[in-house]
C-alpha positions in Angstrom: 130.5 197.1 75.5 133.5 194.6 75.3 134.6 193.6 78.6 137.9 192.1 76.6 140.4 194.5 74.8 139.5 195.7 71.5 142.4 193.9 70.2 141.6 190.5 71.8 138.1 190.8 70.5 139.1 191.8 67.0 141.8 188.9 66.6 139.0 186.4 67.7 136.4 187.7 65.8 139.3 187.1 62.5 139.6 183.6 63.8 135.7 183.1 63.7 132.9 182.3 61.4 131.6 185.6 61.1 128.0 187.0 59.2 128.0 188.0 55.7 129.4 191.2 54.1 125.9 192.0 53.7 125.5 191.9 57.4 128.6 194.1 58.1 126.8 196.5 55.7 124.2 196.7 58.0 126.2 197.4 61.3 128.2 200.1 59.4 125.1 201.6 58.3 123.7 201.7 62.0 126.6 203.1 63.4 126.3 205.9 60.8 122.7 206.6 60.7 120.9 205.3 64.1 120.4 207.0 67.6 122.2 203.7 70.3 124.1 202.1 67.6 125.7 200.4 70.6 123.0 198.0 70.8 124.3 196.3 67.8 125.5 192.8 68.2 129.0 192.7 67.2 130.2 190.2 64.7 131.7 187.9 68.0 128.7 187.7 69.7 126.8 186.9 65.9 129.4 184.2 65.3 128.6 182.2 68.5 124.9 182.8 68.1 125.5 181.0 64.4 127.3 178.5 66.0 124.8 177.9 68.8 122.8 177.6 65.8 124.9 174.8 64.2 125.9 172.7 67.3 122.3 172.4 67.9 120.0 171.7 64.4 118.1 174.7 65.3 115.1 175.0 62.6 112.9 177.6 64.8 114.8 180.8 66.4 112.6 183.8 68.5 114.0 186.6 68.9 113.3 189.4 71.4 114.3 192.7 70.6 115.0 193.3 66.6 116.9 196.8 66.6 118.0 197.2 62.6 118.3 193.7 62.3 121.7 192.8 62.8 121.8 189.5 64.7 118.1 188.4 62.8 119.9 188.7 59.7 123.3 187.0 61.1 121.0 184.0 62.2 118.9 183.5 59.5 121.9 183.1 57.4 123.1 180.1 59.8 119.7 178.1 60.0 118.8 175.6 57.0 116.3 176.8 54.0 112.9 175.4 56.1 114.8 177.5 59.3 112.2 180.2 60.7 113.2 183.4 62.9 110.4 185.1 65.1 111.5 188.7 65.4 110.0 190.9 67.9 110.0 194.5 68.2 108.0 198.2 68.7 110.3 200.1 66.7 108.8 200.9 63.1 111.8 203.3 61.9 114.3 200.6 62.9 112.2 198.1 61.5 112.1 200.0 58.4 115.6 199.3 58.2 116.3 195.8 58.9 113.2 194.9 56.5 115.5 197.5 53.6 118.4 194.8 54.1 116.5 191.5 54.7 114.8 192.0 51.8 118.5 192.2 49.8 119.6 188.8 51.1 118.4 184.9 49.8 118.1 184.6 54.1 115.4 187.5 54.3 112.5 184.9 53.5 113.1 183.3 56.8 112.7 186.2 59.0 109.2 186.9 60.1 108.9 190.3 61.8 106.3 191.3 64.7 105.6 194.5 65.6 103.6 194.5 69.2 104.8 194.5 72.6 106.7 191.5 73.0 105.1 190.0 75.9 101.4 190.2 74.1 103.1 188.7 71.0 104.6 185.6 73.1 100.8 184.8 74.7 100.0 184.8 71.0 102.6 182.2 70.5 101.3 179.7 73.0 101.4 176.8 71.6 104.6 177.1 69.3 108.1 175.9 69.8 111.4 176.8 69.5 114.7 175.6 69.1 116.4 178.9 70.2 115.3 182.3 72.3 117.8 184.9 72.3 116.8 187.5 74.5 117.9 191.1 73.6 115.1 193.6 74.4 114.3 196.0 77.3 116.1 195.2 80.5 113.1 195.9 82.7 111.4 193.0 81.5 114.2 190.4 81.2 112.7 187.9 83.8 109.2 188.6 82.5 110.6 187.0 78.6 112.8 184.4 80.3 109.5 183.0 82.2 107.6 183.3 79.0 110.2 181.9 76.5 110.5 178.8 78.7 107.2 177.4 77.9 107.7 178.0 74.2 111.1 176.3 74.7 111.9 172.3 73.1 113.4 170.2 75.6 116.8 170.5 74.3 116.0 174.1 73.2 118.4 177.0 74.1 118.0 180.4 75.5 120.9 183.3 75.2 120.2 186.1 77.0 122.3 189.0 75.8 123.9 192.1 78.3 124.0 190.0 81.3 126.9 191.8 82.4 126.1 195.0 82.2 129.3 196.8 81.4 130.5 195.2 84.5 127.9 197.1 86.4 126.2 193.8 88.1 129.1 193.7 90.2 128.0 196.4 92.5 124.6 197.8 94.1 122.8 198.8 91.5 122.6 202.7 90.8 119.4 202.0 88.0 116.4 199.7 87.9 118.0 198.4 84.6 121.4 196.7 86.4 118.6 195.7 89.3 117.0 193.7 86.7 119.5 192.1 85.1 120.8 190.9 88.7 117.5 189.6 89.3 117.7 187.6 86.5 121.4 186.2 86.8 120.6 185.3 90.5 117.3 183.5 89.3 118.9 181.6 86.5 122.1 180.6 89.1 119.3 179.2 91.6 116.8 177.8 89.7 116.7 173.9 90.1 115.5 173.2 87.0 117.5 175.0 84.4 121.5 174.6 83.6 123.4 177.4 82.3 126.8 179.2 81.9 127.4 182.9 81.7 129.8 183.3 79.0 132.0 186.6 79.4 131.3 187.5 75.0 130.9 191.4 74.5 129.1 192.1 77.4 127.8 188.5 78.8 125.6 186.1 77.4 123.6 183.6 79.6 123.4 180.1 77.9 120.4 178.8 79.2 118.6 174.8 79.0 115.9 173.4 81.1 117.7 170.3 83.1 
């Protein structure tokens, strides 16, 4: 959901650093062919991911919530050749996918896939560290992967959390246990004392999250 006109989100996507052809393959093939092609991140929201990825020398990216592959793809293609991306999803079918259009791009090699619950697969990962979280999964449990991605997370590391907006529906009392969730989160992240973030009005709200 863009919170912006189409037109305004269009002429800065033109003015961007957007993903590869390849990549826009992929979303038109979703949109064709898959049940909630709506959860597709557009090519705004994959430019400033890549440039999250830039600004910051990010080697090591997890990702929660893989859909067909869309943003794993647009990210690997910004990290350097030793760059890793952690992709976690339940979905086999769209899996199927994203692992038919990885495996057609020189970026594919960086994307490790996991398919488990995401929450078992990040007490696996204890231990590891990253340079990036992006956050894009089930709303229930967005708290639950910001309080587990923080441990994984470098000191300088970054956390985007994606939907944080909601379609605008954070704004009122929330009608579903999905919008109460995602206010949970925004009102943890805006109180915590040791974390310093913006919410950034792209698509339909990203939190920019670092530990203080």
């Amino acid at each position: 959901m863009n919170l912006v006109s189409e037109d305004i989100n269009r002429y800065c996507a033109n003015h961007s650093t957007v993903p590869s052809p390849l990549c826009e393959e992929l979303a038109s093939f979703t949109r064709a062919n898959v049940p909630m092609h709506q959860m597709l991140t557009g090519p705004l929201e994959a430019s400033f991911l890549g440039l999250m990825i830039h600004m910051n020398g990010v080697k090591r990216v997890l990702e929660i919530g893989t859909f067909t592959g869309y943003s794993t793809l647009a990210m690997a293609e910004r990290l350097p050749n030793d760059g890793e991306i952690v992709t976690l999803d339940v979905n086999p079918e769209t899996n199927r996918i994203a692992q038919s259009f990885w495996n057609r791009s020189p970026h594919g090699k960086k994307i490790r896939a996991v398919l488990a619950p995401a929450l078992e697969t990040m007490e696996l990962l204890e231990g590891s560290s990253f340079d990036l979280v992006f956050i894009d999964a089930d709303k229930g449990n967005y708290l639950n992967y910001l309080n587990k991605a923080l441990p994984l997370l470098k000191s300088r590391g970054v956390i985007l959390v994606d939907n944080v907006l909601w379609s605008g529906q954070v704004l009122s009392h929330p009608k579903d246990s999905d919008t109460a969730s995602i206010q949970q989160l925004n009102e943890f992240v805006a109180k915590s004392s040791t974390l310093v973030a913006t919410l950034v009005p792209i698509r339909d709200g990203i939190y920019v999250i670092q530990k203080k």
